[in-house]
N, C-alpha and C positions, 0 to 999 in steps of 0.2 A: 467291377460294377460301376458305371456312370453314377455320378454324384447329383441329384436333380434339387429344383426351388418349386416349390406348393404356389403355381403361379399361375402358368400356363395349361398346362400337360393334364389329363384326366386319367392316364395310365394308375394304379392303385401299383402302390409297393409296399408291401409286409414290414421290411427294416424300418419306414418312415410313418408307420400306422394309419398305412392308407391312404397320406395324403397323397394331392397332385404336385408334380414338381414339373422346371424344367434344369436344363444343364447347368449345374452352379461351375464347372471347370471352365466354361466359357464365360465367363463371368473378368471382363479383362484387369490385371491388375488391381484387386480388391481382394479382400479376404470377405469371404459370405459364410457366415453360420443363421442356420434355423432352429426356430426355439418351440417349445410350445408353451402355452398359455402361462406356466407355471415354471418357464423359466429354464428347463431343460433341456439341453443340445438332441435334436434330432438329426441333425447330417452337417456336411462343414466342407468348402472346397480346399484342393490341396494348397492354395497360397494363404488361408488360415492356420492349414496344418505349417505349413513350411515358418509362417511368422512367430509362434508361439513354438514351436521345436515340439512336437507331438504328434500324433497321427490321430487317423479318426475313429476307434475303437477304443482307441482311452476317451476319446471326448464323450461318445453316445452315452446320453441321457445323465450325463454332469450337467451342474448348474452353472451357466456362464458369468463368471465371479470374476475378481480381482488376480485371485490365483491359480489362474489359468495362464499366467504370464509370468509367474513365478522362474519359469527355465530363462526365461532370458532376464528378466531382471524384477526391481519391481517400480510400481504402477503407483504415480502421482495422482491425487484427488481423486479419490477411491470414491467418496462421496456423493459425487457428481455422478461417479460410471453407474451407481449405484440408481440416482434418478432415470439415468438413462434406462434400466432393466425394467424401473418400473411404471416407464410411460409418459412420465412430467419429462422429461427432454425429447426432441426428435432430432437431434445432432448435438453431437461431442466430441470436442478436443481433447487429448489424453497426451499424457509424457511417460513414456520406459524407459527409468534411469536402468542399463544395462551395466554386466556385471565386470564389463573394463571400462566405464564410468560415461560412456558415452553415450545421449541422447535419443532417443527416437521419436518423432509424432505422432498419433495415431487421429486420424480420423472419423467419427463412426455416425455412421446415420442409422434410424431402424424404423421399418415400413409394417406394415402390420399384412399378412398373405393370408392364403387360404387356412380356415379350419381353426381360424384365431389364433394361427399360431404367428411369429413376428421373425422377421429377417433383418440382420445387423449384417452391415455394410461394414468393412474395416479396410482402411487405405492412410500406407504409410507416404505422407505428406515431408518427410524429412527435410528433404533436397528443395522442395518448394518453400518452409516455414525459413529456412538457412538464407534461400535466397532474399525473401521479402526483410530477414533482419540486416542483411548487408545492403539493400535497397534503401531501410530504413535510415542505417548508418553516414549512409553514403549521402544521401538527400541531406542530412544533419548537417551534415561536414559543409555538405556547398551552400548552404544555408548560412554557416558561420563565416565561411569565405567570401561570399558577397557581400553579408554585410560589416568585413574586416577591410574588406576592397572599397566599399561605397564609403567609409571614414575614414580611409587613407584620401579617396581622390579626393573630399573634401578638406583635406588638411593640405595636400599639392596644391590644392586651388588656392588657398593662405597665403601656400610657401611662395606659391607662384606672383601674387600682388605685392605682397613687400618688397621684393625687390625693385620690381616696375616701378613702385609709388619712389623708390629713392632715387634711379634713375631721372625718373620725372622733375623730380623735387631738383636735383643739382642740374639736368638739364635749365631750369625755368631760370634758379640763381643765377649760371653761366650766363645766360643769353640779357639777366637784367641788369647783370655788374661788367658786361665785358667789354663794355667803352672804359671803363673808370681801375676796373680791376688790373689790380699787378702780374707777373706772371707768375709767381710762386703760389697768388691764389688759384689762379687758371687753372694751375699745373694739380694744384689740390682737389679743384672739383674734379678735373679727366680724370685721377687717378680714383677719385672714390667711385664716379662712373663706370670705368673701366671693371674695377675689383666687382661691383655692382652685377653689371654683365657678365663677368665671367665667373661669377656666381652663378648666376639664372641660366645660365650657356648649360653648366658643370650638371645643375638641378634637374635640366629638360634632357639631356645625354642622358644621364643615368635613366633617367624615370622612360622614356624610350626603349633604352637597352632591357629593363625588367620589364615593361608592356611586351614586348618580343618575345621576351623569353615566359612571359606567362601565357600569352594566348597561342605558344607552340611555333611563333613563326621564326625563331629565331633557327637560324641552320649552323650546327657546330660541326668543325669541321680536326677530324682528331687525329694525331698522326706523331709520329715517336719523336721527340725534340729534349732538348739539352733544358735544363731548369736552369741551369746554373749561368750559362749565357741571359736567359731573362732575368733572373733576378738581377743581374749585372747590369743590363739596360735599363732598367726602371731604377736603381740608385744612380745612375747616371744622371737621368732624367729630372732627380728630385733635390741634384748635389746644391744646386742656387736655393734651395729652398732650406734645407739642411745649416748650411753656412749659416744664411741670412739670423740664426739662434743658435749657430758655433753647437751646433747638433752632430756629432760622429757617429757614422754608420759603417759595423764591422761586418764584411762576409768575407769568413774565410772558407775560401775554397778547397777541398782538400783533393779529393778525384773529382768527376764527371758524372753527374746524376742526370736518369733521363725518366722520361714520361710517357704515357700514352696519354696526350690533351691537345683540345685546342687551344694551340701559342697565343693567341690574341684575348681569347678569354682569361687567361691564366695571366696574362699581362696587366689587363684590368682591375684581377683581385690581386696583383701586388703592389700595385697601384695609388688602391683605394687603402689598403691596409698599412704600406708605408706613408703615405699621406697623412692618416689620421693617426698614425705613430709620432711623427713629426709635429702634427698639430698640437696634441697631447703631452708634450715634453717639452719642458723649462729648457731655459738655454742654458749650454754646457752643457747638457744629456746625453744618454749615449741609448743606441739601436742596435740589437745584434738583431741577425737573420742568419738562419740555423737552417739546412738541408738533412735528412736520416731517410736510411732506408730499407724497408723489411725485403721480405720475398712477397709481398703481393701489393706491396703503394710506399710510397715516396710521400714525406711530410716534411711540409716548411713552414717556420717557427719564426715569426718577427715579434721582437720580445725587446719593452721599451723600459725608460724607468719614471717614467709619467708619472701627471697625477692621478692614474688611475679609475677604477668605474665601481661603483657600488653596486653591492648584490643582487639590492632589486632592481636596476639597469642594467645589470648583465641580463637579466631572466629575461627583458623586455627589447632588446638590442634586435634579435631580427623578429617584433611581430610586425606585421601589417596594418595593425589597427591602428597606430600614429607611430610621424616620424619622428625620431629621436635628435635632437641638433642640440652639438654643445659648444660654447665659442671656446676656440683652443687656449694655449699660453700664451700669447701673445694676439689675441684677439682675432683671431682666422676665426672669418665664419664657413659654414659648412653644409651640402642639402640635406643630409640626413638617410640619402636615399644610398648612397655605397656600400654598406654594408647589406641592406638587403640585394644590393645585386650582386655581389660576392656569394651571398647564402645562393640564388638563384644561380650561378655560372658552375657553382662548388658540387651545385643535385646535378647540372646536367653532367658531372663527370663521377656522378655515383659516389663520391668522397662527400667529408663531413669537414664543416667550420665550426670552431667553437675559439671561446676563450678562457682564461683563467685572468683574473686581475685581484688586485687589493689598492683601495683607496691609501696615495701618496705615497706609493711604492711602486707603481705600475702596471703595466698588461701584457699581454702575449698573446697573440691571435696564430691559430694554428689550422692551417686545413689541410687534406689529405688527397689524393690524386692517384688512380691504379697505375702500378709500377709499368714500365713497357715489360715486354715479354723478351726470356732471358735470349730466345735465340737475335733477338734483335737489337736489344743490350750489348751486344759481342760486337755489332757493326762498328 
């Protein structure tokens, strides 16, 4: 027998006491039950029955309650559905905490039809309310990102002047003493110029390299390569620096570890990590860097005996919201910007950076990198 709504149709049905209906099964993705004056289920289409786990012969002439929803779970702000039944609402949001603990919406509107009696509208919203909460979420998040971004580029703008201003500043000196000046003075301005510049060189590279890599333009490029060869060239790379504070830097290599990464980025973060290893430790110190390898990534361990980072700058090391600059031991300054492009070169190869440190004991910076795959491992 066709399920009908007291709406249209003037046909008389006995089960519905008379009323007019039209087709509640065509009624698309809703649940429709009909009421009468006093609250009593008169007819109900099958995605009402299908929602509430019941058919329509237990419903006829029940009172549309709370516990009516009882087989699947129960029914949040009863009080409310409660107004609903009785007319002070004309739409309602409901929640069925169900009985393996998951969620449902329910939507209900109720229209009032032929014969006083009243039709509730029911339409499971789930997949929509889910969405609008990770909308919401989402919107949050870039919301905080922007304005994590807009106080970073104000603090680059900072970082970016000071240097220029000293630049400037020994420029102006140079050019007013350099009839009169000696050459060990000369030789003192160039050099703090120089150091100056290749400061602000070091500041503008990095801070480029992470713009790249945050608005997606940066193109990485991944392919199975030897770790142990880069780490090898960037101690090379850092050996006048090392010296210059009789700093020892141990890799022993024992086999051949390899990767699935892009070499140039992976070069960068070891780079910036033995640099400010270096930075960070008194002369005579000592640097290991450490290779291990699971079955699914490869992690390398540059582990100094510095003066270390305090807890609450460990938490704050890569946020965005300001950059971190510390003058090393021996006075190296620094942009602050290398570690967050580490953090950024480390997501685009799905591995994780973190550290471990204790003040006047030292640090350890470790990041992680997926291992190459074993048939290509073999090459």
């Amino acid at each position: 027998m066709s399920l009908q709504n007291p709406i249209l149709d003037n046909q008389p049905d006995k089960r519905c006491n008379n009323v007019n209906y039209i087709e509640l099964n065509d009624v698309p993705d809703k649940g429709v039950v009909i009421c009468d004056k006093a609250g009593a289920i008169i007819t109900a289409n099958n995605y009402f029955c299908e929602l509430i786990i019941s058919n329509l012969n237990k419903l006829e002439g029940k009172c549309l309650e709370p516990e009516l929803f009882s087989n699947i779970g129960s029914l949040k702000n009863t009080c409310n559905f409660k107004q609903l039944l009785e007319g002070t609402k004309k739409r309602y949001e409901f929640q069925i905490v169900k009985k393996d603990a998951t969620v449902v919406f329910i939507e209900v509107k109720a229209k009032k039809v032929a014969g006083n009696n009243v039709a509730y509208f029911f339409k499971d919203i789930s997949e929509q309310r889910i969405l609008n909460l990770e909308l919401q979420e989402l919107t949050h998040n870039l919301e905080i990102s922007n304005q994590d971004k807009s106080r970073f580029i104000a603090v680059l703008a900072h970082d970016l002047i000071n240097p220029f201003n000293s630049i400037l500043g020994f420029i102006t000196l140079l050019k007013s003493n350099l009839k009169t000046a000696s050459i060990d003075t000369i030789e003192k301005y160039v050099n703090y110029i120089e150091a100056a510049s290749q400061n602000t060189y070091n500041l503008l590279e990095d801070t480029l390299g992470w713009i790249r890599s945050e608005n997606g333009n940066l193109t990485v490029h991944k392919g199975t390569h030897e770790i142990n060869s880069l780490v090898i060239a960037v101690v090379k790379n850092y050996k006048a620096n090392s010296n210059t504070k009789n700093i020892s830097i141990h890799f022993e290599e024992e086999e051949k570890m390899y990767a699935f990464c892009d070499a140039n980025m992976i070069k960068i973060v070891l780079r910036n990590l033995l640099s400010n290893a270096i930075k960070f430790t008194n002369k005579n110190g000592e640097i290991h860097i450490t290779i291990t390898t699971s079955a699914k990534e490869t992690k390398i361990a540059i582990k100094d005996n510095g003066i270390g980072i305090s807890k609450k700058l460990q938490a704050q090391l890569f946020s965005t919201d300001r950059v971190h600059r510390r003058d090393g031991t021996a006075q190296e300054k620094g942009t602050g910007m290398g570690l967050l492009l580490c953090k950024e070169f480390i997501n685009k190869h799905n591995g994780k950076l973190y550290v471990t440190s204790k003040e006047g004991v030292g640090s350890t910076f470790t990041f992680t990198i997926p291992k190459v795959l074993e048939e290509l491992n073999t090459k």
